[in-house]
BAFI-3210 file (N, C-alpha, C; in Angstrom, 3 decimals, decimal comma, padded with zeros to 6 digits):
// residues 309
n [1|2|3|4|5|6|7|8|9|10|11|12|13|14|15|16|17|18|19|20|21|22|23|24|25|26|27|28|29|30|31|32|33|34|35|36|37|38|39|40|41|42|43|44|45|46|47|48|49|50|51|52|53|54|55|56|57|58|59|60|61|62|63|64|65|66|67|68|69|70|71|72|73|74|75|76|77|78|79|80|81|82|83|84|85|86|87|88|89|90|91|92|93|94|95|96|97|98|99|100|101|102|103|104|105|106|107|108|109|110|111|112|113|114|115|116|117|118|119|120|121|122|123|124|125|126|127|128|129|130|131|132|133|134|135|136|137|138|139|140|141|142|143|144|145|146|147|148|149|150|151|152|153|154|155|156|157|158|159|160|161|162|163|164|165|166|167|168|169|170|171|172|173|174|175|176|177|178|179|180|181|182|183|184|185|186|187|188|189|190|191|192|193|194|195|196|197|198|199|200|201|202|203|204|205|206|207|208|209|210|211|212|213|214|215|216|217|218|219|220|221|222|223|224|225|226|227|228|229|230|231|232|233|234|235|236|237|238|239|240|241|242|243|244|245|246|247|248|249|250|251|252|253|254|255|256|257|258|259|260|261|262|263|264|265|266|267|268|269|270|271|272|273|274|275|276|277|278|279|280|281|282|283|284|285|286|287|288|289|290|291|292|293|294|295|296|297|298|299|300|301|302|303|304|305|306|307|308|309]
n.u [088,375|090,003|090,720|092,473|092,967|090,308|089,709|091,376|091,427|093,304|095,525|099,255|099,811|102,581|103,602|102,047|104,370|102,714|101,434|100,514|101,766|104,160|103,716|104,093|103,631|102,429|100,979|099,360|098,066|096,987|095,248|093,389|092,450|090,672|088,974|087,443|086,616|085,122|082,801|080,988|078,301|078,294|076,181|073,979|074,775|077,848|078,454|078,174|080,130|082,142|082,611|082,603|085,101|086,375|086,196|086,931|089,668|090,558|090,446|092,546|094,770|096,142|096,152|096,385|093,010|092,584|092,675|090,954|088,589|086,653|086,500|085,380|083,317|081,718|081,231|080,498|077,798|076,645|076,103|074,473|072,314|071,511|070,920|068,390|066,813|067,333|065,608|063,207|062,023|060,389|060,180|060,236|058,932|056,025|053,838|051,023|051,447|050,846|050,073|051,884|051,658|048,940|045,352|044,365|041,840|040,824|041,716|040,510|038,148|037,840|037,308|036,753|037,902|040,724|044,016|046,954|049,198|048,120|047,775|050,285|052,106|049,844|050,533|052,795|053,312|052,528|054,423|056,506|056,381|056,079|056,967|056,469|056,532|058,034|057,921|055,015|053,334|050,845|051,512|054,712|056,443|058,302|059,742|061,131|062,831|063,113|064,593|067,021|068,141|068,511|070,294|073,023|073,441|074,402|076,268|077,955|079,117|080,244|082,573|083,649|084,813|086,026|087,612|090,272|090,809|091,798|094,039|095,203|095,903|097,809|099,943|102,890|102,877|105,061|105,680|102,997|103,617|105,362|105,017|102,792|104,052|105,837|104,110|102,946|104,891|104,471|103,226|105,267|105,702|104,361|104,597|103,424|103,772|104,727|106,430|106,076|103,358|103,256|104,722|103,044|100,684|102,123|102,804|100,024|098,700|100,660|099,337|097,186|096,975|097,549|095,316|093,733|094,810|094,904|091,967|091,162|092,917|091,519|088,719|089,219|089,922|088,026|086,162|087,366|086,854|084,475|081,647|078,384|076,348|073,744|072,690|074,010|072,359|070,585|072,358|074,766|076,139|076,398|077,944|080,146|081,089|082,338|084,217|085,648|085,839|087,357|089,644|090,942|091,364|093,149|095,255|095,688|096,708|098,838|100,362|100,290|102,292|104,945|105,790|105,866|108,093|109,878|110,731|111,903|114,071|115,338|116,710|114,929|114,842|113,844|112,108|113,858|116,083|116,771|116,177|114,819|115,563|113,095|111,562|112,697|111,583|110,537|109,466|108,629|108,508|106,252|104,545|104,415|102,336|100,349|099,429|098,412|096,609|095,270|094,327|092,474|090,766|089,628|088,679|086,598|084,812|083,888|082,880|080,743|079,660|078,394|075,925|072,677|069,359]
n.v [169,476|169,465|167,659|167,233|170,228|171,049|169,113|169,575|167,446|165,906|167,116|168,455|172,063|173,780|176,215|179,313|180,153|179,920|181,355|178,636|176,807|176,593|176,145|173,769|170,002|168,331|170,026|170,963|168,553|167,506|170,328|169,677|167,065|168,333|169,540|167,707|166,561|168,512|168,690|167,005|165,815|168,901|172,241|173,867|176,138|176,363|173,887|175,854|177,754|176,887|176,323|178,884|179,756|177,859|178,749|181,227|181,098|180,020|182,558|184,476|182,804|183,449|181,775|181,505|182,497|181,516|179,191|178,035|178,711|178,033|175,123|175,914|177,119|175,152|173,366|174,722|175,437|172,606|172,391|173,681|172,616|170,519|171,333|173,144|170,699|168,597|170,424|170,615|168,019|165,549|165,619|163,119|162,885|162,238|163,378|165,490|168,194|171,093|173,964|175,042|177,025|178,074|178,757|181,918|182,591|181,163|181,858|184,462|183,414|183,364|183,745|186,961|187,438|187,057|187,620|189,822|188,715|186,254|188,033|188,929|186,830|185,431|187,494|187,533|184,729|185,310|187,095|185,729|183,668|180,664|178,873|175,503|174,671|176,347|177,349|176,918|176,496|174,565|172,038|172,031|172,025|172,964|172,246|173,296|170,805|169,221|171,770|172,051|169,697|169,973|171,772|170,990|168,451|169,798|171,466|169,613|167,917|170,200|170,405|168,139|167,877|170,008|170,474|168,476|168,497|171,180|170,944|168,690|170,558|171,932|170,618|168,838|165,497|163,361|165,221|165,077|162,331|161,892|163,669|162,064|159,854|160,440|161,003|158,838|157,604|156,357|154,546|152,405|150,281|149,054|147,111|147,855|148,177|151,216|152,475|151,087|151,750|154,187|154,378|153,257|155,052|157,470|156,132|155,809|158,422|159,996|158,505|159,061|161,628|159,846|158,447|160,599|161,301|158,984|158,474|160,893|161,121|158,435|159,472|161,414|159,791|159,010|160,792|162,157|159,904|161,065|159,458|158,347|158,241|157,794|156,161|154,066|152,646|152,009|149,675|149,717|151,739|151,342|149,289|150,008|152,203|150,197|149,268|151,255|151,417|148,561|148,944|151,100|149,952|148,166|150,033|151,252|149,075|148,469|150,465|150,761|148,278|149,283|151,184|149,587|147,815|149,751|150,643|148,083|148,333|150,383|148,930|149,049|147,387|147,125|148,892|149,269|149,143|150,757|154,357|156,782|160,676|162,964|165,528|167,255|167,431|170,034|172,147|175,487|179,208|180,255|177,641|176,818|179,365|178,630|176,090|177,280|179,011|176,915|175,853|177,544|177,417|174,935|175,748|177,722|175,742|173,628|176,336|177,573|175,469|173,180|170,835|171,876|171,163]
n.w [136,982|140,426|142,700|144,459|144,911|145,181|147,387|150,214|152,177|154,679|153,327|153,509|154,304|152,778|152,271|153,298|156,157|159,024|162,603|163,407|162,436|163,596|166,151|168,196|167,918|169,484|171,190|169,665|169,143|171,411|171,869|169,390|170,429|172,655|171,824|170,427|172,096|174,254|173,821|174,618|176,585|177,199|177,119|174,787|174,217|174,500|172,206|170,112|170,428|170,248|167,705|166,690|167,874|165,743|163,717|164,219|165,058|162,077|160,786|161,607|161,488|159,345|157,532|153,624|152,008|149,770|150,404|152,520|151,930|149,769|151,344|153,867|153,504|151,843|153,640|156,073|154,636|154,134|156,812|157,632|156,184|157,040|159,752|159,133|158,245|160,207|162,012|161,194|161,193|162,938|166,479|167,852|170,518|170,364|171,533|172,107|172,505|174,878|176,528|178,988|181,073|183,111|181,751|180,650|181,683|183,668|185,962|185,483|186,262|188,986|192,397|193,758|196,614|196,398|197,495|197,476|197,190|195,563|193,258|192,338|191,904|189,773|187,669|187,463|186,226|183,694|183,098|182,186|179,697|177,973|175,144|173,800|171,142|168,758|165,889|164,012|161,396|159,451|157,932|158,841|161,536|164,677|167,340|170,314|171,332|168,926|167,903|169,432|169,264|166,432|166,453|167,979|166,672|163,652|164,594|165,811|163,789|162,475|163,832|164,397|161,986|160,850|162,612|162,805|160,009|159,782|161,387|160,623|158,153|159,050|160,098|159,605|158,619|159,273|161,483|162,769|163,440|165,173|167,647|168,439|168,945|171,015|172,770|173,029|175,202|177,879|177,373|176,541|178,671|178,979|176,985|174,658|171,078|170,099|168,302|165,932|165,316|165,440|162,704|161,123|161,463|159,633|157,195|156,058|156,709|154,239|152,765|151,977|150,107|147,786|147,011|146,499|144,397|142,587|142,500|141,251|138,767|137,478|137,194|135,214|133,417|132,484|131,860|129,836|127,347|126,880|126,934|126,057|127,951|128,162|126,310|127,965|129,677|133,028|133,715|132,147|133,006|136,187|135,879|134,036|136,156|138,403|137,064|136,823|139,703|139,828|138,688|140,676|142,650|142,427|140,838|143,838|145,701|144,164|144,667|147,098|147,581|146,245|148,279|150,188|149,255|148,537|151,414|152,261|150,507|151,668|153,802|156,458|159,310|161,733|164,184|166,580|165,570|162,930|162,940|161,842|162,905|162,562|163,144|166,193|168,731|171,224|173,791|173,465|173,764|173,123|172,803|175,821|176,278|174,507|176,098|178,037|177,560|176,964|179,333|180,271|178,618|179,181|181,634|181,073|179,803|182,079|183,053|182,014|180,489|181,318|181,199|181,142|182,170]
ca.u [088,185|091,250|090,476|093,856|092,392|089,098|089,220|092,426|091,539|094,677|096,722|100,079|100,181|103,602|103,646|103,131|104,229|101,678|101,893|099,745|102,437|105,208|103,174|104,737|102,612|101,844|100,201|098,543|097,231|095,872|093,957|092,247|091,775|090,082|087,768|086,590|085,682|084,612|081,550|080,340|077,393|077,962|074,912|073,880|075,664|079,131|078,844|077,884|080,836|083,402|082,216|083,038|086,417|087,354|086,413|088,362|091,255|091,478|090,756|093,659|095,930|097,540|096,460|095,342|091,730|091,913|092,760|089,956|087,150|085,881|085,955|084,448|082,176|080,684|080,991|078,934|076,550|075,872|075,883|073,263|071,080|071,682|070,118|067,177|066,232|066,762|064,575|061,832|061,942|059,779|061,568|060,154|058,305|055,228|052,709|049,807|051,710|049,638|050,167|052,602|050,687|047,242|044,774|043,773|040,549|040,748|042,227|039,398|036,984|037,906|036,307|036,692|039,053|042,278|044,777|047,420|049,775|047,984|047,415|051,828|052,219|049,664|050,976|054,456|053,151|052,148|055,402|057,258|055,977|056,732|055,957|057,209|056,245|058,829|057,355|054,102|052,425|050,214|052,469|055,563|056,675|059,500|059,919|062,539|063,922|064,159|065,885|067,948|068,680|069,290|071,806|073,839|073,670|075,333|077,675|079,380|079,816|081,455|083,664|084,648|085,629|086,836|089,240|090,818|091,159|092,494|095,123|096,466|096,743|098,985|100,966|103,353|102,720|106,066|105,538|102,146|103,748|106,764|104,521|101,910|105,154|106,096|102,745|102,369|105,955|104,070|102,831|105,939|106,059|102,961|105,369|103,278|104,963|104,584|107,278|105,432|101,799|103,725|105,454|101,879|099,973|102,827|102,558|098,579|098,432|100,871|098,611|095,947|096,686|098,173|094,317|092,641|095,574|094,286|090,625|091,215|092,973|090,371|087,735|089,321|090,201|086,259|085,576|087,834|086,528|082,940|081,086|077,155|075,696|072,199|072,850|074,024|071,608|071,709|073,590|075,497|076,240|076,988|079,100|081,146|081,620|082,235|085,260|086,843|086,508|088,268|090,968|090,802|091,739|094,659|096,271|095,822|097,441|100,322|100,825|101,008|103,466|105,390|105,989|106,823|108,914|110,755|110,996|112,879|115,137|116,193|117,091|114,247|114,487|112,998|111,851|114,897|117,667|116,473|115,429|115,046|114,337|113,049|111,501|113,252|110,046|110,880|108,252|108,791|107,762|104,694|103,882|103,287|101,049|099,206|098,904|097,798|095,063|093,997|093,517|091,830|089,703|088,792|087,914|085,592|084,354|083,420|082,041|079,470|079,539|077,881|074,379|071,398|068,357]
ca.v [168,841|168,942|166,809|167,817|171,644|171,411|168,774|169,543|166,433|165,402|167,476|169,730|173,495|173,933|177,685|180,012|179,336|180,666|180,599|177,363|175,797|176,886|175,257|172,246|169,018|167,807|171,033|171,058|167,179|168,593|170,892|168,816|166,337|169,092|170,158|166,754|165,929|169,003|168,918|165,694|166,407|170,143|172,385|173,961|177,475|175,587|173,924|177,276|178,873|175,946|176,711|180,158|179,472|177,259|179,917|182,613|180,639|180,281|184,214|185,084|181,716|183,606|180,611|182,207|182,694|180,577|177,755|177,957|179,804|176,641|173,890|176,246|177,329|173,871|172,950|175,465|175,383|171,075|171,574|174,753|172,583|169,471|172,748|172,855|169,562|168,274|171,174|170,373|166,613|165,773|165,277|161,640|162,772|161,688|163,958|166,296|169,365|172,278|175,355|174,920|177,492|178,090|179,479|182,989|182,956|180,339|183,408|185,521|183,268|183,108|184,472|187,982|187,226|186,976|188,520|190,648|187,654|185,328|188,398|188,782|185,012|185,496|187,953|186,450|183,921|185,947|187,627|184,491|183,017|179,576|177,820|174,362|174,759|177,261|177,537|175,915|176,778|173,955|170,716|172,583|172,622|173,391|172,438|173,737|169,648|169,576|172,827|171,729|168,092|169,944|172,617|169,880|167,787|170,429|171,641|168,132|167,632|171,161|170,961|166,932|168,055|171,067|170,910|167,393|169,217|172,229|170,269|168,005|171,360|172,881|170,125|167,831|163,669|163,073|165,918|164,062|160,763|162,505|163,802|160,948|158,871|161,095|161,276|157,502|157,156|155,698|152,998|151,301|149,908|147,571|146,505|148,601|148,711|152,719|153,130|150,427|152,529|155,425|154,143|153,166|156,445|158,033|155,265|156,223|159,793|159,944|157,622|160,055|162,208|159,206|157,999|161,475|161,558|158,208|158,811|162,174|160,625|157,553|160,249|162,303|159,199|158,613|162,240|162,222|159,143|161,021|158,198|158,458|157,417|158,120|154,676|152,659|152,590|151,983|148,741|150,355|152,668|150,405|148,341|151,145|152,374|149,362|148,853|152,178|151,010|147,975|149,911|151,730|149,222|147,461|150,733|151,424|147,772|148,526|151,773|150,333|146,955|150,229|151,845|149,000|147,671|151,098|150,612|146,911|148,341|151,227|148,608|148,992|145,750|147,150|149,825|149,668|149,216|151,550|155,290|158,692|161,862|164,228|166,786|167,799|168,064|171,388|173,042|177,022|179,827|179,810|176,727|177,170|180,010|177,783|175,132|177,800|179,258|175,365|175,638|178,960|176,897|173,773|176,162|177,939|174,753|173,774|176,796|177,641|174,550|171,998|170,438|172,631|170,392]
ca.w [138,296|140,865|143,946|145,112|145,013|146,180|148,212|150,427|152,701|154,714|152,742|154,827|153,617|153,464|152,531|153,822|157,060|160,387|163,987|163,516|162,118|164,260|167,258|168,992|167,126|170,887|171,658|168,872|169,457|172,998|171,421|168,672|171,377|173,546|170,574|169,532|173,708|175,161|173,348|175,287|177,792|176,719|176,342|173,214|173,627|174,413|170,819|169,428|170,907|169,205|166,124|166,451|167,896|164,956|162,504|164,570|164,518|161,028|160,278|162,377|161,800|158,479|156,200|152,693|151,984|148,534|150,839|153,375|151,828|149,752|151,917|155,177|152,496|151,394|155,209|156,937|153,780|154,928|158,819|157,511|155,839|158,446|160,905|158,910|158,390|161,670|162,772|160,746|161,576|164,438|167,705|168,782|171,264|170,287|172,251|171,901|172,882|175,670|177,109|180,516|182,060|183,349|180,765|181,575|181,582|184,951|187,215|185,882|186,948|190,570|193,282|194,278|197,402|196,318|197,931|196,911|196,557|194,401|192,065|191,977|191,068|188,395|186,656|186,952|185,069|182,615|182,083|181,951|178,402|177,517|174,613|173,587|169,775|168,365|165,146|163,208|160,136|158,571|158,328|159,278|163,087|164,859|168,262|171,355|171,413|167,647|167,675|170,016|168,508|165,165|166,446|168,844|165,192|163,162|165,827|165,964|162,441|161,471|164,822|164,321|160,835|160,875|163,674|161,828|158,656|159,857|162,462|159,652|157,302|159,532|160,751|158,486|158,658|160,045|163,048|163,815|164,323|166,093|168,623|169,250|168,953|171,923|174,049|173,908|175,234|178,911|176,657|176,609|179,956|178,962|175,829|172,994|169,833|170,104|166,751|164,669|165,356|164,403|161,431|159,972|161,146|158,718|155,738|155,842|156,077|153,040|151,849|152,046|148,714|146,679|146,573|145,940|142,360|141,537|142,026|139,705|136,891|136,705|136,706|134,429|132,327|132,018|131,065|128,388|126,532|125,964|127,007|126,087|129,339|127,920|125,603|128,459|130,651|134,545|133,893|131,479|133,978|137,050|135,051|134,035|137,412|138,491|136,497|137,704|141,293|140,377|138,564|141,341|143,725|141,576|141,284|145,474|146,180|143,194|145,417|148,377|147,062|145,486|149,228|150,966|148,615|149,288|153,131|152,099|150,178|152,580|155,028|157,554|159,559|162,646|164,762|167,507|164,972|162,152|163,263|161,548|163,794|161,757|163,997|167,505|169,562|172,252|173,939|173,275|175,011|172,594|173,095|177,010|175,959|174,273|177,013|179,212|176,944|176,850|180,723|180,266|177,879|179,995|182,766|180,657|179,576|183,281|184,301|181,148|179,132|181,522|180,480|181,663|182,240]
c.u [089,552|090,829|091,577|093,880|091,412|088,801|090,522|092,222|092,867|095,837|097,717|100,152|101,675|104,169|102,403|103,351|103,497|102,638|101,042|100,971|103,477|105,026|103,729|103,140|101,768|100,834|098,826|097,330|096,555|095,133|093,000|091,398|090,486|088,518|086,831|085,840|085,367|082,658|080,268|079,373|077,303|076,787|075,335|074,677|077,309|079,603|078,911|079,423|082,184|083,378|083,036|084,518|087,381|087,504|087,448|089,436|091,983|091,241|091,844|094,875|097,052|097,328|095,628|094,230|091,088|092,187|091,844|088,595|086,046|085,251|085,384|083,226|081,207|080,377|080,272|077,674|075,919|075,581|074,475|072,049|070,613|070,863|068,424|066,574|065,873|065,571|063,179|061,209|061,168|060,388|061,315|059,650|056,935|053,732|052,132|050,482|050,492|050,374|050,852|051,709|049,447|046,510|044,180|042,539|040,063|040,883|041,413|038,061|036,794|037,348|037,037|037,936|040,076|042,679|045,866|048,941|049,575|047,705|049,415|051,949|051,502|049,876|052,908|054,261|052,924|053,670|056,352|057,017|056,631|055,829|056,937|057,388|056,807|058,166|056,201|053,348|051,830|051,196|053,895|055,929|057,978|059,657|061,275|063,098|064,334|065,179|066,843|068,797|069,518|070,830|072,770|074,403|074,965|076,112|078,783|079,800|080,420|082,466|084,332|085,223|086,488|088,282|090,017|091,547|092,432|094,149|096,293|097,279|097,732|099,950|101,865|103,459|103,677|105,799|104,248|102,442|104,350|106,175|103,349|102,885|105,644|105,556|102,125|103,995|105,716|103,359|103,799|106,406|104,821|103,487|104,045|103,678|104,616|105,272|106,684|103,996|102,097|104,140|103,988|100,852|100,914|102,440|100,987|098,302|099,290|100,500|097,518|095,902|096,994|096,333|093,774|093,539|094,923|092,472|090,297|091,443|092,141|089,339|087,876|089,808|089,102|085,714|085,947|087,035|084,613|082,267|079,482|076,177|074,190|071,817|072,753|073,515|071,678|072,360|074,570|076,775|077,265|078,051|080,450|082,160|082,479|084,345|085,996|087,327|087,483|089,594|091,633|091,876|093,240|095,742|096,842|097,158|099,064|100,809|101,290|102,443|104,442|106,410|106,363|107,999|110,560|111,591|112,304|114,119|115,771|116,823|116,294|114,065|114,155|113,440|113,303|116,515|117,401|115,613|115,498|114,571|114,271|112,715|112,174|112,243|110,381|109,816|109,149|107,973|105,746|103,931|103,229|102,366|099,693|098,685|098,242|096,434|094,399|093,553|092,737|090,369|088,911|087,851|086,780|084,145|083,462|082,240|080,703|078,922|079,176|076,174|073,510|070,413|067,231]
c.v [168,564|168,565|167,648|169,409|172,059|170,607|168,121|168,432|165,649|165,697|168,310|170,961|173,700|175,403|177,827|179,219|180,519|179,804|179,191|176,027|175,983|176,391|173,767|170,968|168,574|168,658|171,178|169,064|167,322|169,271|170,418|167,954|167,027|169,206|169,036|166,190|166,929|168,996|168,101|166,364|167,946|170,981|173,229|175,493|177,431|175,338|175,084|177,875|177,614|176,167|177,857|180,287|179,394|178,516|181,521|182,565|180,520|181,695|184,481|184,404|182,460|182,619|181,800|182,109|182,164|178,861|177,015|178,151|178,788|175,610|174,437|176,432|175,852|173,201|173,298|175,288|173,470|170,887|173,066|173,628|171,361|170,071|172,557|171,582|168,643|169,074|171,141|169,039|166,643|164,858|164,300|161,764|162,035|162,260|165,166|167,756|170,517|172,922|174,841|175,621|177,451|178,858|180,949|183,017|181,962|181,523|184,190|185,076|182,712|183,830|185,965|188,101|186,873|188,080|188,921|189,649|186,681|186,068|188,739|187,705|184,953|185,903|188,354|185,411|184,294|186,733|186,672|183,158|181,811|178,711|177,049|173,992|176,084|178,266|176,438|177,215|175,679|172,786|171,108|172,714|172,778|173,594|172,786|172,307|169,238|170,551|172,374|170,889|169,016|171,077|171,734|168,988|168,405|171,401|171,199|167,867|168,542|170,881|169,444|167,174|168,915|171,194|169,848|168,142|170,666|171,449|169,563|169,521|172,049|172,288|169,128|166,261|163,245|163,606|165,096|163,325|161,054|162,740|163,262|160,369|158,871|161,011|160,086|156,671|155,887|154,229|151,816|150,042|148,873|146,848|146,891|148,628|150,250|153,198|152,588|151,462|153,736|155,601|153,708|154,233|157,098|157,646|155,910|157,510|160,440|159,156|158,406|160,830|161,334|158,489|159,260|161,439|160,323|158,276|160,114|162,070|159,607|158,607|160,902|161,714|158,837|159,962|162,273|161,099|159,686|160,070|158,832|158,033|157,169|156,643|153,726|152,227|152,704|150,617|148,866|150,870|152,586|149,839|149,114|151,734|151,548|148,609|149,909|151,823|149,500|148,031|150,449|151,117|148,708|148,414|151,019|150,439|148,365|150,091|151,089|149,147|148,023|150,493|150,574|148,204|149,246|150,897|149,051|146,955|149,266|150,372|148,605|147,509|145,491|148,409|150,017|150,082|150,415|152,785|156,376|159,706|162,983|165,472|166,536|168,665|168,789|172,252|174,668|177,700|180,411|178,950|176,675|178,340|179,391|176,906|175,890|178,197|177,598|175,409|176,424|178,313|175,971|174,540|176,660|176,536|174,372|174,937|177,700|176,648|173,593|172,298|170,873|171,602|171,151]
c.w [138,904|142,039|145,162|145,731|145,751|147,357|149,355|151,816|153,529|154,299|153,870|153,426|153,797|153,441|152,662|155,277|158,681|161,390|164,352|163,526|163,109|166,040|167,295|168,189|168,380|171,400|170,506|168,736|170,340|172,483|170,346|169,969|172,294|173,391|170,521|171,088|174,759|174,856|174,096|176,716|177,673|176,372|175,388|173,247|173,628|173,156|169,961|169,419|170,107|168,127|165,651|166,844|166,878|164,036|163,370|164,284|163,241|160,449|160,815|162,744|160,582|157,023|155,223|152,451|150,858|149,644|151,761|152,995|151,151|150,789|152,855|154,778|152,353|152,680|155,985|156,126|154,415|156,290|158,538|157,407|156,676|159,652|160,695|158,423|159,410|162,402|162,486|160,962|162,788|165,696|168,351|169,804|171,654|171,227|171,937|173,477|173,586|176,439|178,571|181,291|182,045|182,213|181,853|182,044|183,286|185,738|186,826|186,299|188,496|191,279|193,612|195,327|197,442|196,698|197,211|196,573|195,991|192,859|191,063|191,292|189,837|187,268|186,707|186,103|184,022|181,654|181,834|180,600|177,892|176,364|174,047|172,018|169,263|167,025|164,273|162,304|159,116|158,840|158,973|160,617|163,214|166,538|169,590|170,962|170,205|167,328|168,222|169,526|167,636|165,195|167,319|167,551|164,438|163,505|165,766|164,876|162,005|162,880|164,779|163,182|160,476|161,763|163,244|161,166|159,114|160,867|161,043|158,133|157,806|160,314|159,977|158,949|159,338|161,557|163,964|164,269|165,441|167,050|169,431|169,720|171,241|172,951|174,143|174,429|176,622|178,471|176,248|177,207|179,580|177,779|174,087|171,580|169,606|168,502|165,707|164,062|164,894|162,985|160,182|160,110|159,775|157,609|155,707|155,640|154,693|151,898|150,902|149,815|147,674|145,787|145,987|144,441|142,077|141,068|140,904|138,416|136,821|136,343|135,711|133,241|131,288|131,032|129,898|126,960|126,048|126,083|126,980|127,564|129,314|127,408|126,226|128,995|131,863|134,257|133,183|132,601|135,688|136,430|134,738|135,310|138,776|138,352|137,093|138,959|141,230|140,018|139,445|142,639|143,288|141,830|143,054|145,801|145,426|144,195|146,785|148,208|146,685|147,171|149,867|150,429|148,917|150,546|153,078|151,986|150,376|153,763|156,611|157,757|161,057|163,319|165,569|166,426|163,317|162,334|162,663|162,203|162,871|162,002|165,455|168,638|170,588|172,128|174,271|173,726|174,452|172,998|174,774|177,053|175,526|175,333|178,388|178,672|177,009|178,333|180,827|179,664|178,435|181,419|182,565|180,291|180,771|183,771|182,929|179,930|179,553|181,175|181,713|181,269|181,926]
res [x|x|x|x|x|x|x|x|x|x|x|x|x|x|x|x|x|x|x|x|x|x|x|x|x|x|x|x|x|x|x|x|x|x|x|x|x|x|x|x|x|x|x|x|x|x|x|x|x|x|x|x|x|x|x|x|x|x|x|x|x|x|x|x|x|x|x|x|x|x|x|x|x|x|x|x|x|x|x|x|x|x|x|x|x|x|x|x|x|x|x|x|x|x|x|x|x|x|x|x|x|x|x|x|x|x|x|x|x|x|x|x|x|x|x|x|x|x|x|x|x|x|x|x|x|x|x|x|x|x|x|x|x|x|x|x|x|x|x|x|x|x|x|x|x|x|x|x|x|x|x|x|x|x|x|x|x|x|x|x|x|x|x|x|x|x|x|x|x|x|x|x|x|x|x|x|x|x|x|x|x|x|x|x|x|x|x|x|x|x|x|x|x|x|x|x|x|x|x|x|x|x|x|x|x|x|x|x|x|x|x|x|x|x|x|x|x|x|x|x|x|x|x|x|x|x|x|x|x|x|x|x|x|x|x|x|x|x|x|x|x|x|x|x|x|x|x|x|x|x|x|x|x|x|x|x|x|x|x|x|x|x|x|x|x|x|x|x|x|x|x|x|x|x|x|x|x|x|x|x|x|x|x|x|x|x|x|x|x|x|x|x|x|x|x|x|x|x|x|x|x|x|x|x|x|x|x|x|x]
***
C-alpha cells in the first residue's frame, strides 16, 4: 500500500516537465477557475463537453500514463456508477406520468371533414415522438429529469476534481501562492494581509503529503502487527482504530510544532520585512495563447452552454 502512489492527491510532478507546467501559474488559476464556474446554469451537453476537455488535456499535456491512468481510472469508474444510480433513483416528481400527445385513436374518430391542414398537424405529431419515461421494466425506471439530474451529478464531481488534481500536479506550491499572491495584489488597498494568506496556502499544501506518509506508516504499522480482528470484535475494532486516529493526530500537531518552529528559527518576523521570491511571474508568448483560447472558451460557453428549458 503506497498512498503516496496511488493516491497522488496534492502532490507536484516534477518530472517530466510539459507544456502544463511551463504555463504561467496565473493562467493556469484562470483556467481552473473557469472549469469549476462555467458549469453553473450550464445545460447538460456543456458539462459533457468539460469532461471531455479535461481528459483531452491530459492525453496531449505529456504527463506519463502510470501517473494518470489510475486515479482517471477509479474517477470515471465513481462518477459511472454515481450515472447509474442517480438514474435509477426517482426524480421527485411525484406524478402519474401520460403520453404528451393525443392518443391516436381520437383523430380516427373524427368526423370525415377535416381538411387538409388538420391532417399535416396530425401527422406532425406523429413524427415528433416524445416520451417522458426513458426506460421502464418492472420496478426499474428511468426518466428524461433523472437522466438529466444524474448526468449534471457526475459531470460536477469528475470536473470539480479532476481539474484541482490535475492543476496542483502540474504546478509547484510555491508558484500557486506566487500567483494568487499576485492576482490578489488589488486586495491591498482594503488592508488584506495578501502575504500572510499566501504564506499559509503554502504551509498547507506542503502539508498535504506530510499527512498521506503518516496515514501510510500508521496503516502499515497495523498491518504488520497481524492483528486477529476476527477475536476483537466491533469494539475491538473501534477501539483499535481509534487509537491510530489519535496517533494520528499527535503526530499531525508534532508536524506542524516541527514547521513552525522552522519558520522561528529562519528569522521570519513578518511578511514586509522577511521575503523570498521564488518564481519571477512573466507572461510569455504561450501564455497569451492560452488567455486567448480561454476567451475562445467563454465564448463558446455563451453561445452553446446556456440552460435550455
Amino acid at each position: 500500500m503506497d498512498l503516496l502512489r496511488s493516491l497522488p492527491l496534492g502532490l507536484y510532478l516534477e518530472q517530466p516537465v510539459t507544456w502544463l507546467h511551463r504555463l504561467d501559474s496565473r493562467v493556469k488559476f484562470v483556467w481552473l477557475m473557469s472549469f469549476l464556474s462555467t458549469y453553473i446554469f450550464a445545460n447538460t451537453w456543456w458539462r459533457v463537453i468539460l469532461v471531455c476537455i479535461l481528459i483531452f488535456i491530459t492525453l496531449v499535456s505529456g504527463i506519463p500514463r502510470r501517473v494518470w491512468r489510475q486515479q482517471m481510472g477509479y474517477l470515471l469508474s465513481i462518477c459511472f456508477l454515481v450515472l447509474i444510480i442517480a438514474s435509477l433513483s426517482p426524480d421527485g416528481m411525484g406524478v402519474d406520468y401520460q403520453p404528451r400527445l393525443p392518443v391516436e385513436n381520437q383523430y380516427l374518430n373524427q368526423p370525415s371533414t377535416q381538411n387538409n391542414t388538420e391532417d399535416s398537424i396530425v401527422s406532425r405529431f406523429k413524427s415528433q415522438e416524445y416520451n417522458y419515461v426513458l426506460f421502464a421494466r418492472g420496478p426499474v425506471k428511468v426518466t428524461r429529469h433523472s437522466f438529466d439530474l444524474a448526468v449534471r451529478l457526475s459531470t460536477i464531481f469528475f470536473t470539480v476534481l479532476y481539474s484541482t488534481t490535475l492543476y496542483l500536479l502540474t504546478t509547484a506550491p510555491e508558484e500557486i501562492t506566487a500567483g494568487i499572491e499576485s492576482l490578489m495584489q488589488p486586495l491591498r488597498r482594503f488592508k488584506v494581509p495578501v502575504t500572510e494568506i499566501a504564506l499559509t496556502l503554502t504551509l498547507s499544501l506542503r502539508f498535504i503529503p506530510l499527512v498521506l506518509e503518516e496515514i501510510q506508516n500508521l496503516v502499515r504499522s497495523v498491518m504488520t502487527r497481524a492483528i486477529n480482528w476476527k477475536k476483537l470484535g466491533i469494539k475491538g475494532v473501534v477501539k483499535v482504530w481509534m487509537m491510530v486516529a489519535e496517533r494520528l493526530l499527535k503526530n499531525l500537531l508534532l508536524r506542524a510544532d516541527q514547521m513552525a518552529n522552522g519558520i522561528v528559527v529562519r528569522g521570519f518576523i513578518g511578511s514586509d520585512k522577511h521575503r523570498v521570491q521564488w518564481h519571477n511571474l512573466r507572461l510569455k508568448a504561450f501564455d497569451w495563447l492560452a488567455i486567448a483560447v480561454l476567451i475562445f472558451f467563454w465564448g463558446m460557453r455563451f453561445t452553446i452552454g446556456n440552460q435550455v428549458n
